[in-house]
C-alpha positions as a Markdown table, in Angstrom:
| # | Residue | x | y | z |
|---|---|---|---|---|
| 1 | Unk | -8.6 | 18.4 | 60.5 |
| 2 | Unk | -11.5 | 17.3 | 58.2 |
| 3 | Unk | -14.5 | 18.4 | 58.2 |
| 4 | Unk | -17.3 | 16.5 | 56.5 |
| 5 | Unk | -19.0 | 18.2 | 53.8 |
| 6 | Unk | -22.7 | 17.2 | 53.8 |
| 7 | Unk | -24.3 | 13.8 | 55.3 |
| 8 | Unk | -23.9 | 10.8 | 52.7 |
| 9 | Unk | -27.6 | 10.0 | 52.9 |
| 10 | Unk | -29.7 | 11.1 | 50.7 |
| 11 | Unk | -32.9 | 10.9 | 52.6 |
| 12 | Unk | -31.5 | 13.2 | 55.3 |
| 13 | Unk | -32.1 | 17.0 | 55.6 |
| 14 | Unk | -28.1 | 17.4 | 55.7 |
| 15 | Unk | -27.5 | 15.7 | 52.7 |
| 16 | Unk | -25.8 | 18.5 | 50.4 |
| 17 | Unk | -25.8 | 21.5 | 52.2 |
| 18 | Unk | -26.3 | 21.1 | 55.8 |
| 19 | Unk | -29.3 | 23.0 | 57.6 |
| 20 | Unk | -27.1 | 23.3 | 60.6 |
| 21 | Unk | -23.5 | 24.0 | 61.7 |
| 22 | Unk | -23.2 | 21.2 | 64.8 |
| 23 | Unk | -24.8 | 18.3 | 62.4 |
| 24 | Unk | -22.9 | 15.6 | 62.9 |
| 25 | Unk | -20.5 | 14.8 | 65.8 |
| 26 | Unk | -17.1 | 12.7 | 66.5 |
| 27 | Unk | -17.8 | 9.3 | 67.7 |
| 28 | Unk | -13.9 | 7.9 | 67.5 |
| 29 | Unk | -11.5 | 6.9 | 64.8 |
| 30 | Unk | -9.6 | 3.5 | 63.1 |
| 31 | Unk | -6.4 | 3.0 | 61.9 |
| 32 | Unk | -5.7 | 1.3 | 58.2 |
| 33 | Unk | -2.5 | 0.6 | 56.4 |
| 34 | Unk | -3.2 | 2.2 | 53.5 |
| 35 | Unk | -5.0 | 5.4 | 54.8 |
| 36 | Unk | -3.4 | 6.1 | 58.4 |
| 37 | Unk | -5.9 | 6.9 | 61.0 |
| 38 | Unk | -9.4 | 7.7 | 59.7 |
| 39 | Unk | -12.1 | 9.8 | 61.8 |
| 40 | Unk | -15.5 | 8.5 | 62.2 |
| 41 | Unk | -19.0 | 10.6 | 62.5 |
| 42 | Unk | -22.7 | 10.6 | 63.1 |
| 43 | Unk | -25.2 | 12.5 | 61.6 |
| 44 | Unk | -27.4 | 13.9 | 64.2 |
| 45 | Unk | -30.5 | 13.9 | 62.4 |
| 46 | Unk | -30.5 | 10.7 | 60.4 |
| 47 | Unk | -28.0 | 8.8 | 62.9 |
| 48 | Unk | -26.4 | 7.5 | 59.8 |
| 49 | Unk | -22.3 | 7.0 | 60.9 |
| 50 | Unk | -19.7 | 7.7 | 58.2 |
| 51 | Unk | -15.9 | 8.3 | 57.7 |
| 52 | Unk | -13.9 | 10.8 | 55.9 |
| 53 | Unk | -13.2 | 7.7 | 53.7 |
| 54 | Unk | -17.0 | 7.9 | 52.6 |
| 55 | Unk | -16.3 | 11.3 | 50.6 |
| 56 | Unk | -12.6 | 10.0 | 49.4 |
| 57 | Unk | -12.8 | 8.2 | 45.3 |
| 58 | Unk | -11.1 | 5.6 | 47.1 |
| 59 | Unk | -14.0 | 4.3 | 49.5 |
| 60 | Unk | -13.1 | 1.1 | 50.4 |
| 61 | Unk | -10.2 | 0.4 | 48.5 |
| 62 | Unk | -6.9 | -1.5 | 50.4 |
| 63 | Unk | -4.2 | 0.5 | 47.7 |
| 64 | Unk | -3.5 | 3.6 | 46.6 |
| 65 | Unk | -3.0 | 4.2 | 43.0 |
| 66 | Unk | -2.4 | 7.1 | 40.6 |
| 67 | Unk | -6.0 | 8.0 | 39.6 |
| 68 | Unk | -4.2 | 10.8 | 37.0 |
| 69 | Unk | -1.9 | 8.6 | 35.4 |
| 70 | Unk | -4.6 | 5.7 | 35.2 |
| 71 | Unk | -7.4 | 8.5 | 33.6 |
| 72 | Unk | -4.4 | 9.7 | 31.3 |
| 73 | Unk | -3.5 | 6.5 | 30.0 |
| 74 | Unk | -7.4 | 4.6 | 29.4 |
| 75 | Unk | -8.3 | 8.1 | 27.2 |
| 76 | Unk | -5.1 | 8.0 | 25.1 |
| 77 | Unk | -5.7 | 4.0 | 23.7 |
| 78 | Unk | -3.9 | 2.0 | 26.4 |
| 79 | Unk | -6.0 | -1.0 | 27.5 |
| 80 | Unk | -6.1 | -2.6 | 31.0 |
| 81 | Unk | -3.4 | -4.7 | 31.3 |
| 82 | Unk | -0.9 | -2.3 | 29.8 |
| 83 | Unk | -1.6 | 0.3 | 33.0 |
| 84 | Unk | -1.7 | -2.5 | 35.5 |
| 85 | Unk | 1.9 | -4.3 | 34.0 |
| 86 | Unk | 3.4 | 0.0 | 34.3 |
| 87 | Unk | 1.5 | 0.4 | 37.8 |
| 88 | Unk | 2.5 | -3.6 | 39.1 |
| 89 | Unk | -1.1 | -3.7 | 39.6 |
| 90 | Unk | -4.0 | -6.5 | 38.8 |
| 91 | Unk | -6.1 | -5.6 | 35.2 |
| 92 | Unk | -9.2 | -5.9 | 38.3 |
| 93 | Unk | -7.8 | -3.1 | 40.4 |
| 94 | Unk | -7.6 | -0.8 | 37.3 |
| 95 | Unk | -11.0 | -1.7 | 36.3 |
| 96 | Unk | -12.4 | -0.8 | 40.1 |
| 97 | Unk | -10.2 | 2.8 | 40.0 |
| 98 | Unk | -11.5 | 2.9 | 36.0 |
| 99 | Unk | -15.0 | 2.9 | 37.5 |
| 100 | Unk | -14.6 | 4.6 | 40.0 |
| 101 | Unk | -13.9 | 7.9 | 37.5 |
| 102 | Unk | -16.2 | 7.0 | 35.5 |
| 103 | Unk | -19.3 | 7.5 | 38.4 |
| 104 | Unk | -17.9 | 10.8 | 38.8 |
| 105 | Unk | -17.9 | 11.6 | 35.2 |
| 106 | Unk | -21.5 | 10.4 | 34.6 |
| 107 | Unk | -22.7 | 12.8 | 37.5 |
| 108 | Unk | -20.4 | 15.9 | 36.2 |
| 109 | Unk | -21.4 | 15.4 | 33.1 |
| 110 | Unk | -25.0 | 15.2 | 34.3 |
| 111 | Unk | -24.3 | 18.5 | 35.9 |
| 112 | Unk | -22.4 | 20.5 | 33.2 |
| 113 | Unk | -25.6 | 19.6 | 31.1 |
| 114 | Unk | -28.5 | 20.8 | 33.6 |
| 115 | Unk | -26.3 | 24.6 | 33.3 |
| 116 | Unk | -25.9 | 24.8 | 29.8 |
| 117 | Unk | -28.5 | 26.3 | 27.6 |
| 118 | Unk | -28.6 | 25.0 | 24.8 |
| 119 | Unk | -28.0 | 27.8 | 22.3 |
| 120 | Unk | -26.8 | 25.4 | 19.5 |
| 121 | Unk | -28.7 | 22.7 | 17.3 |
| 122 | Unk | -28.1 | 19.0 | 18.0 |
| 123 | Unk | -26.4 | 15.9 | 15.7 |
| 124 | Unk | -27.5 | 12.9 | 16.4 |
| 125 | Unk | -25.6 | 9.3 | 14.7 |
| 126 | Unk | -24.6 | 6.0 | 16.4 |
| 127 | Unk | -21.1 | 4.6 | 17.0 |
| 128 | Unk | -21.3 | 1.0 | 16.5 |
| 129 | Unk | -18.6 | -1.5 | 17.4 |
| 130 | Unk | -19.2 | -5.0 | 19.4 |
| 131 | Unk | -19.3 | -6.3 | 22.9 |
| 132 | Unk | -18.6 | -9.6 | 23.9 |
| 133 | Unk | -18.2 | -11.0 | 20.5 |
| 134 | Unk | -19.0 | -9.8 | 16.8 |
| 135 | Unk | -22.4 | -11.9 | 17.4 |
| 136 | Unk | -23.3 | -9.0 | 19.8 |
| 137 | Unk | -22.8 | -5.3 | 17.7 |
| 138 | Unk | -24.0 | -2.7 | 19.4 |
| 139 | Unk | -24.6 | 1.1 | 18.9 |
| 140 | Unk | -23.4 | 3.9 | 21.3 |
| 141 | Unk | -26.2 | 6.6 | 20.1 |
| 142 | Unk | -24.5 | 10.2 | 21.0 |
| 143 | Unk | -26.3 | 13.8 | 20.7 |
| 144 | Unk | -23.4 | 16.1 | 20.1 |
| 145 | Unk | -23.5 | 20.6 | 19.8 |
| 146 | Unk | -23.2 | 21.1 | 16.3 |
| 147 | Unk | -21.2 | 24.5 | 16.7 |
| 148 | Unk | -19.2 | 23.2 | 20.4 |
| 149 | Unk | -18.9 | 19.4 | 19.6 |
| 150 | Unk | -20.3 | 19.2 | 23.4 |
| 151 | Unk | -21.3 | 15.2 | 23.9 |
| 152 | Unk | -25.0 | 16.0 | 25.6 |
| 153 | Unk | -26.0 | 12.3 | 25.6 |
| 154 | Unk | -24.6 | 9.1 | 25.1 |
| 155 | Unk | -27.3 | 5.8 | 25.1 |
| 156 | Unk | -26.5 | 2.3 | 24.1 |
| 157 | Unk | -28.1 | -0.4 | 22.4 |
| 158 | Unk | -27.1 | -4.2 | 21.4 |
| 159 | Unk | -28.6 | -4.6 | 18.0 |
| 160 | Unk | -29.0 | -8.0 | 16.1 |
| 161 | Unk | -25.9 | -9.2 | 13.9 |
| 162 | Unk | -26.3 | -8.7 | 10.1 |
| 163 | Unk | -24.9 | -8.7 | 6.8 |
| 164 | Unk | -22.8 | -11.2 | 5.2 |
| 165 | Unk | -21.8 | -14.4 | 6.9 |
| 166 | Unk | -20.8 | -17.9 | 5.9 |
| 167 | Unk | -23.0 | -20.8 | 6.8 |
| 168 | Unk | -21.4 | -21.5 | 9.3 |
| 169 | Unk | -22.0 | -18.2 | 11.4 |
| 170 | Unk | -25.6 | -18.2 | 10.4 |
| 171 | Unk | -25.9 | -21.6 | 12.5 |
| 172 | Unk | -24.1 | -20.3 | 15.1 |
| 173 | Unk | -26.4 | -17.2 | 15.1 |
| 174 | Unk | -29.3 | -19.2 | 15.3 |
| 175 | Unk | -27.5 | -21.1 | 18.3 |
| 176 | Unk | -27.3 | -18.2 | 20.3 |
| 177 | Unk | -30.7 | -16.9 | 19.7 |
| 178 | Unk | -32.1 | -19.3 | 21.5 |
| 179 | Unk | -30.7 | -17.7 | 24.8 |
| 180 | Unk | -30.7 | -14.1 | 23.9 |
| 181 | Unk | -31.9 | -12.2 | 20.9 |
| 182 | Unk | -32.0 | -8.3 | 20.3 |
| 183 | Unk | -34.5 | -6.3 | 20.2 |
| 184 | Unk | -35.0 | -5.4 | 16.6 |
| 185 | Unk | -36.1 | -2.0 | 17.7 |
| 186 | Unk | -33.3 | -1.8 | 20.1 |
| 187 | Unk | -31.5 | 1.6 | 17.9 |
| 188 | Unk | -35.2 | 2.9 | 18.1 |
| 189 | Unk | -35.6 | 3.0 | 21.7 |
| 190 | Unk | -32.0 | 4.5 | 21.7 |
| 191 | Unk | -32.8 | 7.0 | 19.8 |
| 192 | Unk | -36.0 | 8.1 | 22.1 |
| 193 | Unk | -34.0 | 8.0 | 25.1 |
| 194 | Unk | -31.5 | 10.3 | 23.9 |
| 195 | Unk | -34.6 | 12.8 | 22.7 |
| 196 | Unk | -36.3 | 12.5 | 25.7 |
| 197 | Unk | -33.4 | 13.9 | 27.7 |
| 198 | Unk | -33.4 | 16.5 | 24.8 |
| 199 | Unk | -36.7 | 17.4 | 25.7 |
| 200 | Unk | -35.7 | 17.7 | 29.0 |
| 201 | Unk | -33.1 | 20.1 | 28.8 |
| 202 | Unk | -34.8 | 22.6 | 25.9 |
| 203 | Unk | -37.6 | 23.4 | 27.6 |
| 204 | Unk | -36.4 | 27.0 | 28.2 |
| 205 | Unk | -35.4 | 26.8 | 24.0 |
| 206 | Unk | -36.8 | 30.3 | 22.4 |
| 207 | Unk | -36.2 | 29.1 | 19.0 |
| 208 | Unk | -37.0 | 25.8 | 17.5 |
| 209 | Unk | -34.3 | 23.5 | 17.9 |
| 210 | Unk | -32.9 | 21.8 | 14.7 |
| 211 | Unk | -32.0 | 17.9 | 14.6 |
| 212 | Unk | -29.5 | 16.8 | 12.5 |
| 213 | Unk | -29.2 | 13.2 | 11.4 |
| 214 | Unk | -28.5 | 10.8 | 8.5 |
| 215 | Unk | -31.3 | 8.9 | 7.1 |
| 216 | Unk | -31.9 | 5.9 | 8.9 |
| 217 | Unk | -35.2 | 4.7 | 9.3 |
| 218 | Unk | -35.0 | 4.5 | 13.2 |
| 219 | Unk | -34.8 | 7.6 | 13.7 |
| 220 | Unk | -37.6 | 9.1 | 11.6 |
| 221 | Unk | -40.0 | 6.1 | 13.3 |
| 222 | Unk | -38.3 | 6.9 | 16.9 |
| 223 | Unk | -39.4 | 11.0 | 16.3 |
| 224 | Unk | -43.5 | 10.3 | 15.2 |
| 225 | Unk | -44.1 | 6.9 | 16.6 |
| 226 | Unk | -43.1 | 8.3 | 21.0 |
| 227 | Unk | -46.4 | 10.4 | 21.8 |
| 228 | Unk | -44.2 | 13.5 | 23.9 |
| 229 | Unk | -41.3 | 13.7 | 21.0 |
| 230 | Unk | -44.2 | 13.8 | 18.4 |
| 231 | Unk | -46.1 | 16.4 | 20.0 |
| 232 | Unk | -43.2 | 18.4 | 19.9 |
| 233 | Unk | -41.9 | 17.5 | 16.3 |
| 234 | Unk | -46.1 | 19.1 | 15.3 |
| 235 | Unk | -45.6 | 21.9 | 17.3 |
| 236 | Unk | -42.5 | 23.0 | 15.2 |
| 237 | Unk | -40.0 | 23.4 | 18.3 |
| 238 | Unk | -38.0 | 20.9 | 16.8 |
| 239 | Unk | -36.9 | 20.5 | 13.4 |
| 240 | Unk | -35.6 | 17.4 | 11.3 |
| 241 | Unk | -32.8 | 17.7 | 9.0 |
| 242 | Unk | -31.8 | 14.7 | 7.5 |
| 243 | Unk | -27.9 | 14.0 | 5.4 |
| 244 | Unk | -27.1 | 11.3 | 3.3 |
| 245 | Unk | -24.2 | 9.2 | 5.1 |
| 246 | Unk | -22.4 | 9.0 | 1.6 |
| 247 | Unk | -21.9 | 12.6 | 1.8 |
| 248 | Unk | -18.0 | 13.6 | 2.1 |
| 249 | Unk | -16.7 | 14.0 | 6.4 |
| 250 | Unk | -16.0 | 17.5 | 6.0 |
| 251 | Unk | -16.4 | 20.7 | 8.3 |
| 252 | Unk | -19.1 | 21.4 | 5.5 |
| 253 | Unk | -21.5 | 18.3 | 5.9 |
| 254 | Unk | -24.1 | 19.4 | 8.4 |
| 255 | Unk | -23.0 | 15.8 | 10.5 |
| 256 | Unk | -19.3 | 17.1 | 10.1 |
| 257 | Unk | -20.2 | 17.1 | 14.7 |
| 258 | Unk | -20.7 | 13.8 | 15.1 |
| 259 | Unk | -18.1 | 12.6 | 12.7 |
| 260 | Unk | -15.5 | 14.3 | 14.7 |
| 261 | Unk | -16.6 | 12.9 | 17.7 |
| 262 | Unk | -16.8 | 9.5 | 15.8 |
| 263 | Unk | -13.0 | 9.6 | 14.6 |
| 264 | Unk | -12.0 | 11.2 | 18.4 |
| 265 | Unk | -13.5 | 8.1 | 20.5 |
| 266 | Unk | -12.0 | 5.1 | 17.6 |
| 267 | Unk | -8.8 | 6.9 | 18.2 |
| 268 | Unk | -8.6 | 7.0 | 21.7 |
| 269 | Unk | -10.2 | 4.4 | 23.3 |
| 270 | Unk | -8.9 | 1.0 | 22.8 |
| 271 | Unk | -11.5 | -1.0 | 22.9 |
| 272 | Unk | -13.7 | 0.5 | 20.4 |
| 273 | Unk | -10.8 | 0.2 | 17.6 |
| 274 | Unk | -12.3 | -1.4 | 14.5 |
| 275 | Unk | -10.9 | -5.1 | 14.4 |
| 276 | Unk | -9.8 | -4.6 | 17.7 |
| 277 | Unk | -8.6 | -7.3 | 20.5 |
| 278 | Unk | -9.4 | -5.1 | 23.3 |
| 279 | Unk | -13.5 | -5.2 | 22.9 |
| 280 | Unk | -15.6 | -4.5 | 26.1 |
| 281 | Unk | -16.7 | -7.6 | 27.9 |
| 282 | Unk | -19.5 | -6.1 | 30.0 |
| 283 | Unk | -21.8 | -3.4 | 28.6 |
| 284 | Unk | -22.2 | -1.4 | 31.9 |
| 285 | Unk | -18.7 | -1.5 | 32.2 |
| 286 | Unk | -18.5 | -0.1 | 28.6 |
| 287 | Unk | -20.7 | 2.8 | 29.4 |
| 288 | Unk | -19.2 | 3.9 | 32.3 |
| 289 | Unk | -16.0 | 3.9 | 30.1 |
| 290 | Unk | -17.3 | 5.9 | 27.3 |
| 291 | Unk | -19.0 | 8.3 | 29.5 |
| 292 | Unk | -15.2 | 8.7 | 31.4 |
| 293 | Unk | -14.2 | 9.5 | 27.6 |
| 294 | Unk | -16.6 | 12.2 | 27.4 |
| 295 | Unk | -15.8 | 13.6 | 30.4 |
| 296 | Unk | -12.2 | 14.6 | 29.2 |
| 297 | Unk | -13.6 | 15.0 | 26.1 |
| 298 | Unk | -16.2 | 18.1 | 27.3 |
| 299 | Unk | -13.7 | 19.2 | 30.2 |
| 300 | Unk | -10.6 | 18.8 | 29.8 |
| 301 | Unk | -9.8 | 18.5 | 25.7 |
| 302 | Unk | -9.0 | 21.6 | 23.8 |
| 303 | Unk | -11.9 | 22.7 | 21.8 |
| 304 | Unk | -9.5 | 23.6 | 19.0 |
| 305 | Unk | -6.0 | 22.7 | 18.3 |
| 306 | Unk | -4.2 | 24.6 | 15.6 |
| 307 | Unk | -0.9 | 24.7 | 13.8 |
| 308 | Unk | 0.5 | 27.6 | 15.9 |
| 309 | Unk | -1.8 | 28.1 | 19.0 |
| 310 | Unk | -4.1 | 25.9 | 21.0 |
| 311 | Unk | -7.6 | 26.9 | 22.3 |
| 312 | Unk | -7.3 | 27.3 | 26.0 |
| 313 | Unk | -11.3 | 26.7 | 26.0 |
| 314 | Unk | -13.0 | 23.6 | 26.3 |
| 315 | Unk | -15.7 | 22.1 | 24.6 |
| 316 | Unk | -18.1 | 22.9 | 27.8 |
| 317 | Unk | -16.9 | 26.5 | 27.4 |
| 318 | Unk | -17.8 | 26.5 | 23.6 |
| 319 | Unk | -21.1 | 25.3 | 24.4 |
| 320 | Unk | -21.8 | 27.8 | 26.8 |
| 321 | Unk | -20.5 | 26.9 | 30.3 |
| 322 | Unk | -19.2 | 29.7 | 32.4 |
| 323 | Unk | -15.6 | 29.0 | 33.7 |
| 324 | Unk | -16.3 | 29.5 | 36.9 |
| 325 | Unk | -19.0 | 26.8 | 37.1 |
| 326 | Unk | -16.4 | 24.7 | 35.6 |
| 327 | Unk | -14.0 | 24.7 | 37.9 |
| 328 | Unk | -16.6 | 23.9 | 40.5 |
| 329 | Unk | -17.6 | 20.7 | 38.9 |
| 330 | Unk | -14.5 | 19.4 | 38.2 |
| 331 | Unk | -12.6 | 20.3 | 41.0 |
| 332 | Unk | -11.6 | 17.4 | 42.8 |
| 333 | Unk | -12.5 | 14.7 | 40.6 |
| 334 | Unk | -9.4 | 12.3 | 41.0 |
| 335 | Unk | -9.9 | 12.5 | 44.8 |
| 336 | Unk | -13.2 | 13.2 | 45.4 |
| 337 | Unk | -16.5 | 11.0 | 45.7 |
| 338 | Unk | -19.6 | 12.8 | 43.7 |
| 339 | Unk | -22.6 | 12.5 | 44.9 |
| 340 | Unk | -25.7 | 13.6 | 43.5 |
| 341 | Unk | -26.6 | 16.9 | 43.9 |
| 342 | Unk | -30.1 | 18.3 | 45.1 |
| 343 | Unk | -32.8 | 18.8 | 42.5 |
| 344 | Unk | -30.4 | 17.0 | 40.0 |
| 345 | Unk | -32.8 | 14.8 | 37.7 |
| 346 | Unk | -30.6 | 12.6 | 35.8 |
| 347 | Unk | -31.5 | 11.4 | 32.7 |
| 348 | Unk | -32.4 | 7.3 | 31.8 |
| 349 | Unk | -29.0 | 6.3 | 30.1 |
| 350 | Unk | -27.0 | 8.5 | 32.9 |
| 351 | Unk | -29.8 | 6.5 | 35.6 |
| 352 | Unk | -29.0 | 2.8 | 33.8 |
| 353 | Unk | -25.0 | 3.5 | 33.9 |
| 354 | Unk | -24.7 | 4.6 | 37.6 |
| 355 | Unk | -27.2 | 2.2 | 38.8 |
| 356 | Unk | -25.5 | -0.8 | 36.1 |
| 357 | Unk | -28.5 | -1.2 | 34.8 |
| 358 | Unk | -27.4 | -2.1 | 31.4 |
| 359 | Unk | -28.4 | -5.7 | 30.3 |
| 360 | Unk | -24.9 | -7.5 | 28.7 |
| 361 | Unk | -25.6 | -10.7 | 26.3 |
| 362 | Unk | -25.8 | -14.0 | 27.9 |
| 363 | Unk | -24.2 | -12.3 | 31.0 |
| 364 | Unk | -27.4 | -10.6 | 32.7 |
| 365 | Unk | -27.7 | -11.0 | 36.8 |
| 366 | Unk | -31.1 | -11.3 | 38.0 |
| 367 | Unk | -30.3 | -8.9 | 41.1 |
| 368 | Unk | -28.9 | -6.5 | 38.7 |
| 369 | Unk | -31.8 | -6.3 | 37.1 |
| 370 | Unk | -34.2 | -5.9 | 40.6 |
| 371 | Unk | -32.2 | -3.8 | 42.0 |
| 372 | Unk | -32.2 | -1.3 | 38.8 |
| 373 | Unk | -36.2 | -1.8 | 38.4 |
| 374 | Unk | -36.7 | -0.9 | 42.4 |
| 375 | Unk | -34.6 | 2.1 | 42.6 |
């Protein structure tokens, strides 16, 4: 018999752990196809009715489909059309089930990062690759555990297209920047998100924290130009260290981190391949992707893998996690529905990906946009 969790509504006083034992009460059932007979509630405080569909991962879908197999496949380079020919399924119903993960995996992640502590220094670097077309490059800008390689925060940018280009291109450039042109401080503003969820989660630091990047402009102007990351950068909690990017992608190079994780996501996810055919058509799409990606990346990966033995710890593990509080989060994931937890404050890339938020080239909906800027 099920019994339902928590009340779905997030305004109600049962909504996580219920106050009371008799919250809710039957009010009837419906059959489906797919699903059998489903039971139906009522909260008694809020009067909001629900299903045990509402806490399932497949909400509202008509098929059942193998969430494992599908998660397995998307994190080891096979693009969308690939699992739906081996599953007999449309490249749209692998996209819904893709997304559906990936919700999950932006809140686990969100929750694996408000346990850790921090006890490691940071590298910071962007991934760049394209969306839409090469007219649109973008940069995924990742904050990685320099001793764990734990992903911490992943923000995304769509940056104006440079270097060289024929004639031709530059007229076509020019074309499309009449209807949309990036923010030339778009890697900038990146790069201050990600710090600002820093700041958020090494407030409890001791000892100052160190942040190691390469030397790109933006991200010396994005520490001393944002009043809060400033204040911090004077104070002498954080530290900048700065690496050439010429400097050999060893374990020796302080960025050795976020080089790894550089080389891990162009080797497993299809669609951020260099010269790739398989490039993301939707940028909230793409996040929700990437932060799936990081979620088996943190969880599930081994942190090491040698010749004759492989680490039974994951990266969350390395970084501190206890694994106790990590089977807790994950537990569940390719059946459950995540909600939010209590007192959970999610940080502005994890807000813009669960809430699609993210503004795609020449693509943007208007009520995308309202309903992002009202929540």
């Amino acid at each position: 018999m099920f019994i339902p969790p928590h009340c779905p509504n997030p305004d109600c006083e049962h909504y996580g752990s219920p106050v009371k034992a008799d919250w809710y009460r039957p009010i009837g059932q419906y059959s489906t196809k797919t699903f059998g007979t489903v039971p139906r509630f009522k909260c008694r405080s809020c009067r909001i009715g629900f299903s045990s569909q509402t806490f399932s991962i497949d909400y509202y879908a008509k098929r059942r489909l193998d969430y494992t197999y599908i998660f397995h496949k998307i994190n080891d380079g096979a693009g969308l059309r690939k699992i739906g020919r081996d599953m007999n399924a449309s490249c749209d119903s692998i996209a819904n089930r893709i997304n559906r993960m990936a919700r999950n995996a932006v809140l686990a992640n969100q929750m694996i990062v408000d346990l850790l502590p921090l006890r490691e220094d940071l590298v910071l670097d962007g991934l760049q690759n394209f969306c839409i077309s090469q007219f649109f490059p973008d940069n995924y800008t990742v904050a990685v555990g320099k001793d764990s390689q734990f992903v911490y925060e992943c923000d995304y940018a769509t940056i104006r297209r440079g270097g060289r280009m024929t004639a031709a291109q530059r007229k076509r450039r020019e074309e499309i920047e009449e209807r949309f042109r990036a923010d030339r401080r778009s890697i900038e503003k990146s790069f201050t998100r990600v710090l600002q969820s820093i700041s958020r989660i090494s407030t409890g630091r001791t000892t100052p924290l160190i942040l190691y990047t390469d030397e790109k402009s933006d991200y010396r102007r994005s520490m001393w130009r944002n009043q809060e990351i400033s204040q911090i950068m004077f104070s002498g909690r954080w530290r900048h260290h700065m690496t050439n990017s010429r400097v050999g992608r060893n374990t020796r190079n302080p960025l050795f981190a976020v080089n790894y994780i550089d080389r891990e996501i162009r080797k497993d996810m299809a669609c951020q391949v260099r010269e790739t055919v398989q490039f993301p058509r939707n940028v909230s799409n793409a996040m929700l992707r990437m932060n799936l990606y990081l979620f088996d990346h943190n969880l599930l990966k081994p942190y090491r893998i040698r010749k004759d033995e492989v680490s039974r710890q994951s990266h969350a593990e390395a970084a501190g996690l206890e694994g106790q509080d990590l089977k807790v989060i994950a537990d569940g994931f390719f059946s459950r529905r995540f909600f939010r937890p209590k007192g959970l404050e999610l940080s502005e890339p994890a807000r813009k990906t669960l809430l699609r938020g993210w503004k795609t080239p020449l693509k943007e909906k208007e009520e995308v946009k309202r309903r992002y800027l009202a929540a």
